[in-house]
C-alpha positions, 0 to 999 in steps of 0.5 A: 310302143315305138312304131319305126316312123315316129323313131325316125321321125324323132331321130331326124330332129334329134339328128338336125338339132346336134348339127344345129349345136355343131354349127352353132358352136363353129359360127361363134368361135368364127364370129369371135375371130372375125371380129377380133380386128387383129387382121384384116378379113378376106371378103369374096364377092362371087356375081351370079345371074339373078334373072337370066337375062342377057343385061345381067350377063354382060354385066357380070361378064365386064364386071371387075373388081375395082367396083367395090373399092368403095367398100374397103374405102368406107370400112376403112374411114369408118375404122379410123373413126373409131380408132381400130387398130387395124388399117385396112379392115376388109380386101375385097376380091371378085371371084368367077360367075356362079352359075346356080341360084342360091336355096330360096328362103323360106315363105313363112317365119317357121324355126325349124325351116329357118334353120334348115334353109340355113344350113342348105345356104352354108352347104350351097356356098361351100359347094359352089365356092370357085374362089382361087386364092387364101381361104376367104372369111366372108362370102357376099353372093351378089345376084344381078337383075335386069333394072329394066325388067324390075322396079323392086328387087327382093331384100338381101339378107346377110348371115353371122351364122356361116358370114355369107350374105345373099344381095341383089342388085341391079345390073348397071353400072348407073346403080353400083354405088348403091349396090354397094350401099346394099352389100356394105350393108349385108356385109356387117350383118355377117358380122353381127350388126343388127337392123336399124329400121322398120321392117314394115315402113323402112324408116330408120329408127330414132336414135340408132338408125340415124346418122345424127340422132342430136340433129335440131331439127332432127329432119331432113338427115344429109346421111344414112346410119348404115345399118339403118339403111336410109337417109331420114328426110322427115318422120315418113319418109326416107331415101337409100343413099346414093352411095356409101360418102352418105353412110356412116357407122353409128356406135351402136353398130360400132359396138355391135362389130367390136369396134368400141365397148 
């Protein structure tokens, strides 16, 4: 016999798994039209502050959006490249500061908490979206931190499920162009490019990491793959560009965004 704490039980994950297949079927029909590449798609960037810290606040507060021009600039000549018949592939605006933290995720690989933070994230962005204009396609969440204050900042970490992207970033304007690395970064994530290196060495990956795979000698690289993260200087060792005129988009990812098949 049924007793009521197994029944809920069972009825919370049947709950959890029809809401998992409703937004899994939503997020591939916005993944289908996202990259369709018969518009251009609306990319939000809303700064929050990642530490608390007075550094990070004043930068948030003189922080305008002509900082991440670089990033419609570096779609729209890697676009070109691969004659997408589409000028400009993303507009990125700034929306207002968000003044609450982003759900942390989980410490361990376990599915079901994957998913369920997942889920949390998308109802987090949808609750705290302050962005007064049309109705965005992508949500890029940028938290700052004090470089004074960290060495190391954790890793970003971008969506196609609900196309948000959660980045940090180092509140400076001595490192925006590398931020912008990051968040060009996270951004194709949200559209369904893949990671190009190692995740416990992260060395880019031969030959989809690099930049010039054909390259003799194959070392030192003089620019990064984007999704592969960094410049390979040699077979261990590797740099994050110093901004996005070191980047490119490999066919890999190319394909992988629906930019060739």
């Amino acid at each position: 016999m049924m007793t009521s704490r197994s029944f809920f039980k069972k009825f919370r994950i049947t709950l959890l798994l029809l809401i998992l297949a409703f937004v899994g079927l939503s997020s591939w029909l916005t993944k289908i039209r996202s990259t369709d590449w018969d518009r251009e798609l609306w990319v939000v960037v809303y700064p929050v502050n990642g530490d608390g810290s007075k550094a990070s606040a004043r930068y948030i507060k003189e922080l305008q959006q002509a900082v991440f021009s670089p990033i419609e600039t570096f779609m729209q000549r890697e676009a070109l490249s691969y004659q997408v018949p589409i000028k400009e592939p993303i507009t990125i605006k700034l929306a207002g500061e968000i003044n609450e933290l982003p759900p942390p995720r989980p410490r361990f690989n376990n599915m079901v908490e994957i998913a369920w933070w997942s889920l949390k994230t998308r109802f987090w962005a949808w609750r705290v979206n302050n962005f007064e204009g049309p109705a965005n396609d992508i949500q890029l969440f940028v938290s700052y931190f004090d470089p004074d204050q960290y060495d190391v900042l954790d890793h970003s970490i971008g969506l196609q499920k609900g196309m948000i992207g959660i980045v940090n970033a180092y509140a400076t304007r001595r490192m925006a162009a590398k931020n912008n690395v990051i968040i060009a970064h996270e951004l194709l994530h949200t559209l369904g490019a893949t990671d190009k290196y190692d995740l416990n060495t992260n060395q880019p990956l031969w030959p989809e990491g690099y930049a010039s795979p054909d390259q003799q000698p194959l070392h030192p690289q003089t620019k990064a793959e984007i999704m592969g993260g960094r410049v390979p200087l040699s077979k261990t060792e590797a740099e994050i560009p110093k901004n996005l005129h070191y980047t490119l988009i490999g066919p890999q990812t190319a394909r992988e965004i629906n930019w060739i098949q």
